[in-house]
N, CA, C and O atoms as CSV, one atom per row, in Angstrom:
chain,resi,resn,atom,element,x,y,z
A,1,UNK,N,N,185.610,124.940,180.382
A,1,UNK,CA,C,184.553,124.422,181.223
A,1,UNK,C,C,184.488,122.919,181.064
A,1,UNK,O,O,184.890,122.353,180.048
A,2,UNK,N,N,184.022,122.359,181.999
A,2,UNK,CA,C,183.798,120.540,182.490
A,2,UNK,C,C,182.640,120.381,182.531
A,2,UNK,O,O,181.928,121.217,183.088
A,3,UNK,N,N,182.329,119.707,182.182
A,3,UNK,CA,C,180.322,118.729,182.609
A,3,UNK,C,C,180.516,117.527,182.703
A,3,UNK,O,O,181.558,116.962,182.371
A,4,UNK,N,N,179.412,116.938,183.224
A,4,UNK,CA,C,179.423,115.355,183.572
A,4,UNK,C,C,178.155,115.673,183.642
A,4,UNK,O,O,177.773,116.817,183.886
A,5,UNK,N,N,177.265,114.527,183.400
A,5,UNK,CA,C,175.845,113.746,183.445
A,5,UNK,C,C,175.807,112.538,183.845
A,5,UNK,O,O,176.035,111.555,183.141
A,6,UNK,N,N,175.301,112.540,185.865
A,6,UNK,CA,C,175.472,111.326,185.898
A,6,UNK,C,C,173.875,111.293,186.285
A,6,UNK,O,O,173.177,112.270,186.558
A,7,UNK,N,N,173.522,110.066,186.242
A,7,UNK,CA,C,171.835,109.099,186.490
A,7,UNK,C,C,171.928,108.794,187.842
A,7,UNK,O,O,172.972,108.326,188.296
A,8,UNK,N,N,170.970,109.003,188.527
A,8,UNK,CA,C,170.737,108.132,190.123
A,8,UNK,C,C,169.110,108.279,190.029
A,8,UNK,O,O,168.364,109.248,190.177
A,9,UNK,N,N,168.849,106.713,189.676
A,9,UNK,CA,C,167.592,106.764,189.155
A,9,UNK,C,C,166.791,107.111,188.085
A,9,UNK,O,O,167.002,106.673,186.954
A,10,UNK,N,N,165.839,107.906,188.370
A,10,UNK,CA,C,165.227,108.892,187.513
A,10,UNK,C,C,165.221,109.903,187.708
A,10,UNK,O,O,164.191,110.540,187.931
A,11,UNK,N,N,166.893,110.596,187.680
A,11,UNK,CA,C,167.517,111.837,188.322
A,11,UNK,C,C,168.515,112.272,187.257
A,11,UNK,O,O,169.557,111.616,187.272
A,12,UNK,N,N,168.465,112.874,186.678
A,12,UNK,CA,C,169.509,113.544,186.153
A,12,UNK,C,C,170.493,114.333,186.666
A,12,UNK,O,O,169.896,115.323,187.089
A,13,UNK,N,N,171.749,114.476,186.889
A,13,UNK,CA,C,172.578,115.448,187.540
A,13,UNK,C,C,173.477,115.661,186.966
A,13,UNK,O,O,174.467,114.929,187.005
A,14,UNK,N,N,173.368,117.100,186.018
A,14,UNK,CA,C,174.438,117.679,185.429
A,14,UNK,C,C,175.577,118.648,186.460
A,14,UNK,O,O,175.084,119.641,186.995
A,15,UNK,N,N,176.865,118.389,186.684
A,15,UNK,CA,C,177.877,118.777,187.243
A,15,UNK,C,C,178.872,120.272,186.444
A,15,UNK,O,O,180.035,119.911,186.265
A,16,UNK,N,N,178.706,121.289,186.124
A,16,UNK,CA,C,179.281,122.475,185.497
A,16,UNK,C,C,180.424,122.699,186.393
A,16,UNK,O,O,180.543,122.495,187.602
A,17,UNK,N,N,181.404,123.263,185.336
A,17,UNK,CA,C,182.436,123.104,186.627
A,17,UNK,C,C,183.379,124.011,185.725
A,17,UNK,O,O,183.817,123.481,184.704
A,18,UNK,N,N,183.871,125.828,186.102
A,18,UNK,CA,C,184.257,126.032,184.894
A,18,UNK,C,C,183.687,127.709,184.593
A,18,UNK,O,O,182.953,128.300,185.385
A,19,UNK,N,N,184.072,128.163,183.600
A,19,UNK,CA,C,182.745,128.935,183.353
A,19,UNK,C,C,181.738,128.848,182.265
A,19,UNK,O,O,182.226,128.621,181.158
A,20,UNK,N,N,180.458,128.973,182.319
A,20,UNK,CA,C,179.894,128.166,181.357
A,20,UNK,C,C,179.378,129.204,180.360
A,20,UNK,O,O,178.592,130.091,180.691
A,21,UNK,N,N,179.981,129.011,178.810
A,21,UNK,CA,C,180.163,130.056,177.618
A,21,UNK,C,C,179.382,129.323,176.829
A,21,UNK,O,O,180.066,128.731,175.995
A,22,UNK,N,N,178.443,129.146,176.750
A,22,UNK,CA,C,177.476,128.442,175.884
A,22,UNK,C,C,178.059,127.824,174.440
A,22,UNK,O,O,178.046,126.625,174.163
A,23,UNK,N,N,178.514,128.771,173.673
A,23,UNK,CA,C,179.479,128.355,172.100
A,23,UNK,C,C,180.123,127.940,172.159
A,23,UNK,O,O,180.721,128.131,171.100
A,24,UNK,N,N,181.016,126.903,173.129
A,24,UNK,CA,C,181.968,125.891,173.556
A,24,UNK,C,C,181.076,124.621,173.439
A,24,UNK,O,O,180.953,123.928,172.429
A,25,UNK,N,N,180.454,124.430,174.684
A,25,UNK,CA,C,180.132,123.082,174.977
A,25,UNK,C,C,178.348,123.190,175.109
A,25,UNK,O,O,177.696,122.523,175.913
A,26,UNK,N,N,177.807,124.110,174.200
A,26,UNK,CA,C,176.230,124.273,174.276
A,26,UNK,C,C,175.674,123.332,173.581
A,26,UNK,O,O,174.899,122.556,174.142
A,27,UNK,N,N,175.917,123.234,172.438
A,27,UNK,CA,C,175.520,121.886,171.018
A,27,UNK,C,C,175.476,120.563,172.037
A,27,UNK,O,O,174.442,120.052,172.468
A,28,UNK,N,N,177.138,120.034,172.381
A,28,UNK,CA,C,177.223,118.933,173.379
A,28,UNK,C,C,176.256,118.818,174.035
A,28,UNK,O,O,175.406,118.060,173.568
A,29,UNK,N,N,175.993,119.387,175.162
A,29,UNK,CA,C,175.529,119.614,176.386
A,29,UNK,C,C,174.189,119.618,176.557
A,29,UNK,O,O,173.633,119.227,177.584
A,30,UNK,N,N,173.279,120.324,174.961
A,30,UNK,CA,C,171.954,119.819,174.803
A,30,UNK,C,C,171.682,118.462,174.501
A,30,UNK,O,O,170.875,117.693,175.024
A,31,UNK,N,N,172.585,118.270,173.459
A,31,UNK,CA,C,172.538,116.618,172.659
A,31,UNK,C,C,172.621,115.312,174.019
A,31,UNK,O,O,172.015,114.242,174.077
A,32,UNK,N,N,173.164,115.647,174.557
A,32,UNK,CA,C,173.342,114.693,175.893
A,32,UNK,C,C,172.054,114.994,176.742
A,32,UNK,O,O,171.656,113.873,177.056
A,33,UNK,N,N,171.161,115.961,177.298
A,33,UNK,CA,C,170.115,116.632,177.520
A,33,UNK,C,C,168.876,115.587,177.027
A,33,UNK,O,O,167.973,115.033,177.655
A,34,UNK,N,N,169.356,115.584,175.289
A,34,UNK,CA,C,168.277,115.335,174.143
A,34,UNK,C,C,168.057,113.673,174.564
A,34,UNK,O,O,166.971,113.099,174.494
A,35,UNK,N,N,169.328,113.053,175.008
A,35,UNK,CA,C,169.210,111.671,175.107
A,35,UNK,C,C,168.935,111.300,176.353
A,35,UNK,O,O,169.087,110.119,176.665
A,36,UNK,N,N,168.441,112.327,177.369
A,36,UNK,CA,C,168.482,111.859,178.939
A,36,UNK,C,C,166.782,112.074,178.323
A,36,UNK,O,O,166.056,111.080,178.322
A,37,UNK,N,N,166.421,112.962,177.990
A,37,UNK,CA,C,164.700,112.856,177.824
A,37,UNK,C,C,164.175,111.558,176.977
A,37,UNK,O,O,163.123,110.926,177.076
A,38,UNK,N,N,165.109,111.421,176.253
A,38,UNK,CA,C,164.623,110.143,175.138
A,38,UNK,C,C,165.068,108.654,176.167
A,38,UNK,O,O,164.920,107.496,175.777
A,39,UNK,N,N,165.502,108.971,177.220
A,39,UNK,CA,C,165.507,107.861,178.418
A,39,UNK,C,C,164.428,108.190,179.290
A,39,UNK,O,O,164.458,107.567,180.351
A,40,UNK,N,N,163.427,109.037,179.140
A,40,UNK,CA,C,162.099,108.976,179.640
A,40,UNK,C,C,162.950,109.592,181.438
A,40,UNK,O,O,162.397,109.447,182.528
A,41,UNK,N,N,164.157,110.155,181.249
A,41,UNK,CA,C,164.583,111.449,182.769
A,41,UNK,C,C,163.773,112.316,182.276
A,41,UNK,O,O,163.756,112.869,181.176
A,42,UNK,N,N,162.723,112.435,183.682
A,42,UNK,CA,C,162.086,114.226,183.227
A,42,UNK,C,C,163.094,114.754,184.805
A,42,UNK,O,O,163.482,115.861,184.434
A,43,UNK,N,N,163.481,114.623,185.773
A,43,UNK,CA,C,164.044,115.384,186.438
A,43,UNK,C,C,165.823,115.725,186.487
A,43,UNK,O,O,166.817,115.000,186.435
A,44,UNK,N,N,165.685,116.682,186.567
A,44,UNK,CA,C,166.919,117.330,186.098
A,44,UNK,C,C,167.975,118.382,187.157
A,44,UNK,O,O,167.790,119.573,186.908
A,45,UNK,N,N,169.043,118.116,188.293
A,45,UNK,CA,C,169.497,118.768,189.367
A,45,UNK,C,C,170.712,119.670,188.414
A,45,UNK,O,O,171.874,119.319,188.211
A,46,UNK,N,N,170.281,120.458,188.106
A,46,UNK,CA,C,172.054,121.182,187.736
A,46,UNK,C,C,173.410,122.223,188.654
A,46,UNK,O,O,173.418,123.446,188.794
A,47,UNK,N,N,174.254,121.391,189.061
A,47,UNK,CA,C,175.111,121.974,190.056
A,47,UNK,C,C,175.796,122.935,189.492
A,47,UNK,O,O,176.507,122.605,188.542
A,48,UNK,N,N,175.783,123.831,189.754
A,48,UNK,CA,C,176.485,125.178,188.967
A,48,UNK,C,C,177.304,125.109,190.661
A,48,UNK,O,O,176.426,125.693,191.295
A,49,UNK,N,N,178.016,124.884,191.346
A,49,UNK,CA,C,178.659,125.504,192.507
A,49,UNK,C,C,180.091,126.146,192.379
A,49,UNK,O,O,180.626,127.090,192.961
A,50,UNK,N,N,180.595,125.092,191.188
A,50,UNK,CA,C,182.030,125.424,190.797
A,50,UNK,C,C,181.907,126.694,189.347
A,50,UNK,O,O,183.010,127.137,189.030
A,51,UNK,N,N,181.038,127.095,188.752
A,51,UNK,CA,C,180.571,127.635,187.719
A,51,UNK,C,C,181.275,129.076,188.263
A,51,UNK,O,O,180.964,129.508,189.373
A,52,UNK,N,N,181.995,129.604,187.625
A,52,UNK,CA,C,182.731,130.942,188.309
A,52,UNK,C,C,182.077,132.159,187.468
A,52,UNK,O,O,181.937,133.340,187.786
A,53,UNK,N,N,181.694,131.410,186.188
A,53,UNK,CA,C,181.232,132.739,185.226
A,53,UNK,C,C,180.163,132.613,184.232
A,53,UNK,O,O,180.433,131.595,183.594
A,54,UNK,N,N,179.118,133.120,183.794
A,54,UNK,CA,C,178.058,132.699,183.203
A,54,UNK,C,C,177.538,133.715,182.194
A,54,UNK,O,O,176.875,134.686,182.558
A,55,UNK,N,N,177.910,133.433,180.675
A,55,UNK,CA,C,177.868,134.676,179.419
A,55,UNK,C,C,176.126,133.843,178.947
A,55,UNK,O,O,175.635,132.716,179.010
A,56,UNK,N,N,175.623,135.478,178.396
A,56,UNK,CA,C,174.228,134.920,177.503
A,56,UNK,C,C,174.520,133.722,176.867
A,56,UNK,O,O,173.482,133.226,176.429
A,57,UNK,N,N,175.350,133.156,176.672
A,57,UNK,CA,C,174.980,132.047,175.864
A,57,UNK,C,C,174.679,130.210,176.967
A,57,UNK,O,O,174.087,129.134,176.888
A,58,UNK,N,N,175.533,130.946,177.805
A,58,UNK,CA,C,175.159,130.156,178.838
A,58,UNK,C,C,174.069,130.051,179.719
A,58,UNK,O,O,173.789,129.017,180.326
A,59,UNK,N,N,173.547,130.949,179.784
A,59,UNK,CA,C,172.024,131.335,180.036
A,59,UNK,C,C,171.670,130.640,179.119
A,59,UNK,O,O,171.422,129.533,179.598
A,60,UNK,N,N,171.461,130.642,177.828
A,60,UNK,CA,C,170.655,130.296,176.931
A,60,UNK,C,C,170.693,128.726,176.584
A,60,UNK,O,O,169.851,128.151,175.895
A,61,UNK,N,N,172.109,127.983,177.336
A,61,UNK,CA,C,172.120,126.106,177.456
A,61,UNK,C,C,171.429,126.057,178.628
A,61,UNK,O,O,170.950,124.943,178.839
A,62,UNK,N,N,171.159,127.069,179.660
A,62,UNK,CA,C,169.912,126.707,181.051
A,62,UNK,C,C,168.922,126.729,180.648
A,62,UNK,O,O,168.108,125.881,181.014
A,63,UNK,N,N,168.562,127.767,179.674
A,63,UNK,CA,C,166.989,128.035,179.599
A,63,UNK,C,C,166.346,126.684,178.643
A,63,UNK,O,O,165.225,126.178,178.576
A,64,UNK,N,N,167.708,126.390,177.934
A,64,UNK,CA,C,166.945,125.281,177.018
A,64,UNK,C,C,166.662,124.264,177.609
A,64,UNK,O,O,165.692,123.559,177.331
A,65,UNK,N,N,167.569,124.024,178.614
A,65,UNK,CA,C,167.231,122.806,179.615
A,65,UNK,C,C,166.578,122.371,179.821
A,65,UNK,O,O,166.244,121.209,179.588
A,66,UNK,N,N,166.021,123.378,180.491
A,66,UNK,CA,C,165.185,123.692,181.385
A,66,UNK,C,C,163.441,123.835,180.295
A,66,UNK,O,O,162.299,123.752,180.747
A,67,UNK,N,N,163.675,123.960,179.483
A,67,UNK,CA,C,163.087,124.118,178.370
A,67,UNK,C,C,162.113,123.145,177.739
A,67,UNK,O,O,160.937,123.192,177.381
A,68,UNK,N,N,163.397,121.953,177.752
A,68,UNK,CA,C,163.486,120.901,177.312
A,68,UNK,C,C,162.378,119.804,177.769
A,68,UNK,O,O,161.506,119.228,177.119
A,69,UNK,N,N,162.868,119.716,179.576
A,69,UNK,CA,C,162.710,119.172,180.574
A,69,UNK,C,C,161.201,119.662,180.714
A,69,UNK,O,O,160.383,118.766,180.502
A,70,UNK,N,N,160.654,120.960,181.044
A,70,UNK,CA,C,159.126,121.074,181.299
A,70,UNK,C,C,158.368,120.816,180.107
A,70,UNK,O,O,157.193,120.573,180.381
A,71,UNK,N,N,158.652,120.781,178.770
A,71,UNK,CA,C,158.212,120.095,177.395
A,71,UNK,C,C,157.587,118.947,177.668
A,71,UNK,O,O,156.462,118.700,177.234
A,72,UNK,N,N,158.388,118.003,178.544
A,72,UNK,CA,C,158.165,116.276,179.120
A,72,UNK,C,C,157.294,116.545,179.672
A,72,UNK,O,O,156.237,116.035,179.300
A,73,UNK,N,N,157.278,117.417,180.764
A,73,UNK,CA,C,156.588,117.110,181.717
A,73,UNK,C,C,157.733,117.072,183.341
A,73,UNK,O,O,157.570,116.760,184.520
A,74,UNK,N,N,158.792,117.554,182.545
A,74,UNK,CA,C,159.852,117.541,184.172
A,74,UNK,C,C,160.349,118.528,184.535
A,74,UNK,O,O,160.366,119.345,183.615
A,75,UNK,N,N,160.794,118.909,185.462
A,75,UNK,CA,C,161.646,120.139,186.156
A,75,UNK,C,C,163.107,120.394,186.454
A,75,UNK,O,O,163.709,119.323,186.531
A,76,UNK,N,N,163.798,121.333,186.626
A,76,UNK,CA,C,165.138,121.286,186.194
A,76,UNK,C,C,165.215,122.427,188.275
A,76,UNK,O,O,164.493,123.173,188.937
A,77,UNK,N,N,166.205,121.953,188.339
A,77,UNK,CA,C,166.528,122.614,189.660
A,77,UNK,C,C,168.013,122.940,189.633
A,77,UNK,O,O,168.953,122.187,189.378
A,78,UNK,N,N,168.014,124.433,190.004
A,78,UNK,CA,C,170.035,124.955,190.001
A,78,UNK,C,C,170.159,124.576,191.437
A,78,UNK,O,O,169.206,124.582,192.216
A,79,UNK,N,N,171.583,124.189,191.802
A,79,UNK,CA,C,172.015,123.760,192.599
A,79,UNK,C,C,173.076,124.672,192.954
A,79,UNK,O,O,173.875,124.965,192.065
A,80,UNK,N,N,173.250,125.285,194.376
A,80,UNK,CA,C,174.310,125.828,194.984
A,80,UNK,C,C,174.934,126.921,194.316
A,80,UNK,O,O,175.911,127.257,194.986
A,81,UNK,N,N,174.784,127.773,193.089
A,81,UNK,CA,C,174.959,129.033,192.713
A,81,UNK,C,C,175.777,129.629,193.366
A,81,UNK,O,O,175.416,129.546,194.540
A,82,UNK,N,N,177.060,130.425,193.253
A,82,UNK,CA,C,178.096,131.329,193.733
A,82,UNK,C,C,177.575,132.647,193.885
A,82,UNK,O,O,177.050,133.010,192.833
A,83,UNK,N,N,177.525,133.391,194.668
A,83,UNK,CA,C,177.144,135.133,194.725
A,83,UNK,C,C,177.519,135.477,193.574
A,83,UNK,O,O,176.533,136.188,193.384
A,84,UNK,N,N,178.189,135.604,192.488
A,84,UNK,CA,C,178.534,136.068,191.567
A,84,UNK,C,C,177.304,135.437,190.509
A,84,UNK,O,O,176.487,136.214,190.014
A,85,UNK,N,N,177.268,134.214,190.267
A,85,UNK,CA,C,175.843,133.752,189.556
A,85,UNK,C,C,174.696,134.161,190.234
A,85,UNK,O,O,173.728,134.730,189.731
A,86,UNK,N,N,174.850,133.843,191.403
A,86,UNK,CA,C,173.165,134.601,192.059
A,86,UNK,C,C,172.771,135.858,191.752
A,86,UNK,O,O,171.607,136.139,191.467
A,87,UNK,N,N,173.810,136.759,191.797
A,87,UNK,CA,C,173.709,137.960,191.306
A,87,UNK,C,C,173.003,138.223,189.922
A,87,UNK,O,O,172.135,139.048,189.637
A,88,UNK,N,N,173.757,137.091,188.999
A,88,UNK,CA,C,173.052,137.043,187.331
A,88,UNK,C,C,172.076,136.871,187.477
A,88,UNK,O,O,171.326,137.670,186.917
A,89,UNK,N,N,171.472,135.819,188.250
A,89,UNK,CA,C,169.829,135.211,187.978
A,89,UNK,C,C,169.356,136.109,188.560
A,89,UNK,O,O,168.136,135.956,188.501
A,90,UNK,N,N,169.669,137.239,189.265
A,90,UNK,CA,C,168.727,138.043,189.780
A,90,UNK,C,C,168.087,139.171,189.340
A,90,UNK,O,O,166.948,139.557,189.599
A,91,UNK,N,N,169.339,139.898,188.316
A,91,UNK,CA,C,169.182,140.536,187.552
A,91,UNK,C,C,168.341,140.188,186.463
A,91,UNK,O,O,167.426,140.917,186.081
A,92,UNK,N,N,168.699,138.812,185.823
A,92,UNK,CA,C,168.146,138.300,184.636
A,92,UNK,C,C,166.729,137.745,184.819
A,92,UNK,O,O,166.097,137.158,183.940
A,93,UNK,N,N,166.241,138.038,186.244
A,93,UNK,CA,C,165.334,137.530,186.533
A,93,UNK,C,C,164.433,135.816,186.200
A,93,UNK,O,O,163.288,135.492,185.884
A,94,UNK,N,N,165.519,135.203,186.446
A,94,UNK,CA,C,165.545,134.031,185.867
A,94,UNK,C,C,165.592,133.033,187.492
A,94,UNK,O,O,165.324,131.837,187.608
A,95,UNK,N,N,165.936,133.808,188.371
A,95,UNK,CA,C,165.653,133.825,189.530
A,95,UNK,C,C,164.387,132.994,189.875
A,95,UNK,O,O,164.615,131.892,190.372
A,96,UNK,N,N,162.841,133.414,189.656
A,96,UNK,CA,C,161.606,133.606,189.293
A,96,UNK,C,C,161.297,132.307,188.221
A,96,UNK,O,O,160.244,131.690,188.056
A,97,UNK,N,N,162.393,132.166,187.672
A,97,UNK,CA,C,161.839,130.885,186.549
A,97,UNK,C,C,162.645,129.595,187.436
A,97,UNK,O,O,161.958,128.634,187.783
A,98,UNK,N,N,163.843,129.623,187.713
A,98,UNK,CA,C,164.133,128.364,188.046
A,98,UNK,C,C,164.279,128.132,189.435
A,98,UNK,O,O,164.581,128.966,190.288
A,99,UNK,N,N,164.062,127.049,189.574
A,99,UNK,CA,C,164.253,126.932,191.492
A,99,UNK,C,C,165.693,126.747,191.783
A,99,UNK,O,O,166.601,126.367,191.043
A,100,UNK,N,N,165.699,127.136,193.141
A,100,UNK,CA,C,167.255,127.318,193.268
A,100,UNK,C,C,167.578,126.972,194.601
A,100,UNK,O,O,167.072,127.557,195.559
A,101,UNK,N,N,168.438,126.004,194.716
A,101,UNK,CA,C,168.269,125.307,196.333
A,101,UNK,C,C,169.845,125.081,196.460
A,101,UNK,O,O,170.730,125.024,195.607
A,102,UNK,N,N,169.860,124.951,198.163
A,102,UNK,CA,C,171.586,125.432,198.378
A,102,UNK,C,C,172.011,123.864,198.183
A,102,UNK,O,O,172.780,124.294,197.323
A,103,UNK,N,N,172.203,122.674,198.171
A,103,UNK,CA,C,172.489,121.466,197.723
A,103,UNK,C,C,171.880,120.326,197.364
A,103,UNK,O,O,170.666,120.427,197.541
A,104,UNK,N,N,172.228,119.207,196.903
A,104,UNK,CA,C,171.579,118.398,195.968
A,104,UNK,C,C,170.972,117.607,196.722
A,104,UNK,O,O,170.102,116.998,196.099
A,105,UNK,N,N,171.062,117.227,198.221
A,105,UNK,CA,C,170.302,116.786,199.054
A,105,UNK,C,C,168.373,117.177,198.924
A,105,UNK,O,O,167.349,116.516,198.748
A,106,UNK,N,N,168.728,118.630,199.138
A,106,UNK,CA,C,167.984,119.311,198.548
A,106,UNK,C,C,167.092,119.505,197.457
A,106,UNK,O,O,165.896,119.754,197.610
A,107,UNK,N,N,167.630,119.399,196.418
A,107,UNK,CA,C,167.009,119.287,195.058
A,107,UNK,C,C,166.831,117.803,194.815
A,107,UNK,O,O,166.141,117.455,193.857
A,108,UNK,N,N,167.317,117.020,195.495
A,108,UNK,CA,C,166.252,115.635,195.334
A,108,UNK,C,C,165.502,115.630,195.803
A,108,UNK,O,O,164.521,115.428,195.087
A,109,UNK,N,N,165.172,115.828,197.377
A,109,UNK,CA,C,163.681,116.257,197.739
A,109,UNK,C,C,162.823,116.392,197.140
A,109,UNK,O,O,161.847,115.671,196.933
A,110,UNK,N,N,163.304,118.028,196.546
A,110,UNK,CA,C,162.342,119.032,195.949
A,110,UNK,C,C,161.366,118.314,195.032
A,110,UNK,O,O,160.141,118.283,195.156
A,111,UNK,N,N,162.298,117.594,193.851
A,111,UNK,CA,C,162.065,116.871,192.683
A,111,UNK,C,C,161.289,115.286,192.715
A,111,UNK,O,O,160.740,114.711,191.775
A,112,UNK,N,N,161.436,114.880,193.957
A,112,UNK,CA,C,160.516,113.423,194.106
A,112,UNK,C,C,159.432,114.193,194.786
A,112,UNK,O,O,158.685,113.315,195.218
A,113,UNK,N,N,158.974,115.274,195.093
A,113,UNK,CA,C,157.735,115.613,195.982
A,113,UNK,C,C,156.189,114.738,194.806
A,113,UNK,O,O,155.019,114.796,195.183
Protein backbone atom coordinates (compact mmCIF):
# COMPACT_ATOMS: atom_id res chain seq x y z
CA UNK A 1 0.00 0.00 0.00
CA UNK A 2 0.93 3.95 -0.88
CA UNK A 3 -0.21 7.14 1.10
CA UNK A 4 0.53 10.65 0.60
CA UNK A 5 -0.63 13.65 2.85
CA UNK A 6 -0.98 16.55 0.99
CA UNK A 7 -2.26 20.30 2.67
CA UNK A 8 -4.53 22.69 0.55
CA UNK A 9 -5.07 25.03 3.18
CA UNK A 10 -6.67 23.91 6.18
CA UNK A 11 -7.40 20.61 4.40
CA UNK A 12 -5.87 17.61 4.92
CA UNK A 13 -5.92 14.98 2.08
CA UNK A 14 -4.79 11.63 2.70
CA UNK A 15 -4.42 9.62 -0.79
CA UNK A 16 -4.58 5.37 0.01
CA UNK A 17 -3.73 3.68 -2.82
CA UNK A 18 -3.23 -0.12 -2.39
CA UNK A 19 -4.80 -2.26 0.06
CA UNK A 20 -4.89 -0.86 3.33
CA UNK A 21 -3.55 -3.65 6.17
CA UNK A 22 -3.24 -1.54 9.05
CA UNK A 23 0.23 -3.52 10.58
CA UNK A 24 2.20 -2.23 7.60
CA UNK A 25 1.81 1.38 7.43
CA UNK A 26 -0.74 2.04 10.62
CA UNK A 27 2.07 3.41 13.28
CA UNK A 28 3.30 5.74 10.08
CA UNK A 29 0.15 6.86 8.99
CA UNK A 30 -1.15 7.93 12.53
CA UNK A 31 2.22 9.68 13.42
CA UNK A 32 1.83 11.84 10.26
CA UNK A 33 -2.10 12.24 11.34
CA UNK A 34 -0.48 13.20 14.94
CA UNK A 35 1.51 16.08 13.21
CA UNK A 36 -1.29 17.39 10.83
CA UNK A 37 -3.42 18.03 14.23
CA UNK A 38 -0.39 19.54 16.01
CA UNK A 39 -0.56 21.97 12.73
CA UNK A 40 -3.91 23.02 14.14
CA UNK A 41 -5.64 20.70 10.44
CA UNK A 42 -8.91 19.72 12.02
CA UNK A 43 -10.29 18.77 8.46
CA UNK A 44 -9.45 15.69 7.05
CA UNK A 45 -10.64 14.23 3.07
CA UNK A 46 -9.48 10.53 2.89
CA UNK A 47 -9.48 9.10 -0.76
CA UNK A 48 -9.77 5.47 -0.49
CA UNK A 49 -10.76 5.20 -4.53
CA UNK A 50 -7.70 3.17 -5.45
CA UNK A 51 -7.96 1.12 -1.94
CA UNK A 52 -8.84 -2.47 -3.44
CA UNK A 53 -8.89 -4.16 0.05
CA UNK A 54 -9.55 -3.21 3.63
CA UNK A 55 -8.51 -5.86 6.81
CA UNK A 56 -9.66 -4.90 10.64
CA UNK A 57 -6.68 -3.35 11.08
CA UNK A 58 -7.29 -1.00 8.52
CA UNK A 59 -10.50 -0.14 9.79
CA UNK A 60 -8.91 0.47 12.90
CA UNK A 61 -6.06 3.40 11.10
CA UNK A 62 -9.82 5.01 9.90
CA UNK A 63 -11.42 4.87 13.04
CA UNK A 64 -8.41 6.42 14.71
CA UNK A 65 -8.43 9.10 12.31
CA UNK A 66 -11.17 9.85 12.41
CA UNK A 67 -10.86 9.61 16.08
CA UNK A 68 -8.24 11.78 16.27
CA UNK A 69 -9.68 14.54 14.14
CA UNK A 70 -13.28 14.88 16.13
CA UNK A 71 -10.97 14.98 19.56
CA UNK A 72 -9.93 18.68 17.88
CA UNK A 73 -12.86 19.49 17.04
CA UNK A 74 -12.61 18.30 13.12
CA UNK A 75 -14.14 15.88 10.74
CA UNK A 76 -12.72 13.28 8.56
CA UNK A 77 -14.68 12.53 5.20
CA UNK A 78 -14.08 9.02 2.91
CA UNK A 79 -13.79 9.83 -0.46
CA UNK A 80 -14.97 7.72 -3.52
CA UNK A 81 -15.00 4.09 -1.90
CA UNK A 82 -15.00 0.99 -4.46
CA UNK A 83 -18.23 -1.42 -4.17
CA UNK A 84 -16.06 -3.78 -2.61
CA UNK A 85 -15.19 -1.17 0.41
CA UNK A 86 -18.72 0.13 0.36
CA UNK A 87 -19.79 -3.14 0.93
CA UNK A 88 -17.33 -3.23 4.25
CA UNK A 89 -18.62 0.01 5.67
CA UNK A 90 -21.89 -1.29 5.33
CA UNK A 91 -21.67 -4.22 6.98
CA UNK A 92 -19.33 -2.73 9.60
CA UNK A 93 -21.70 -0.20 9.93
CA UNK A 94 -19.26 2.41 9.91
CA UNK A 95 -21.25 3.60 7.07
CA UNK A 96 -23.39 5.63 9.86
CA UNK A 97 -20.14 6.98 11.47
CA UNK A 98 -18.29 8.42 8.59
CA UNK A 99 -19.47 10.56 5.76
CA UNK A 100 -18.95 9.33 2.52
CA UNK A 101 -19.06 11.42 -0.66
CA UNK A 102 -18.38 10.34 -4.34
CA UNK A 103 -15.28 13.01 -4.87
CA UNK A 104 -13.11 15.47 -3.29
CA UNK A 105 -14.81 18.32 -4.95
CA UNK A 106 -17.26 17.18 -2.79
CA UNK A 107 -15.76 16.64 0.47
CA UNK A 108 -14.38 20.11 0.36
CA UNK A 109 -17.66 21.52 0.29
CA UNK A 110 -18.91 19.33 2.81
CA UNK A 111 -15.96 20.30 5.21
CA UNK A 112 -15.84 24.31 4.78
CA UNK A 113 -19.79 24.36 5.42
Amino acid sequence: MTFNFNQENDLMIIQFEGDLIGEENGPEIIESVNNTLNNNITKCAIDISQVRYINSSGIGVLITILTKFRNKGGEVILVNPSDHVKKLLVITKLNAIFAIVDDLDQAKKELNK
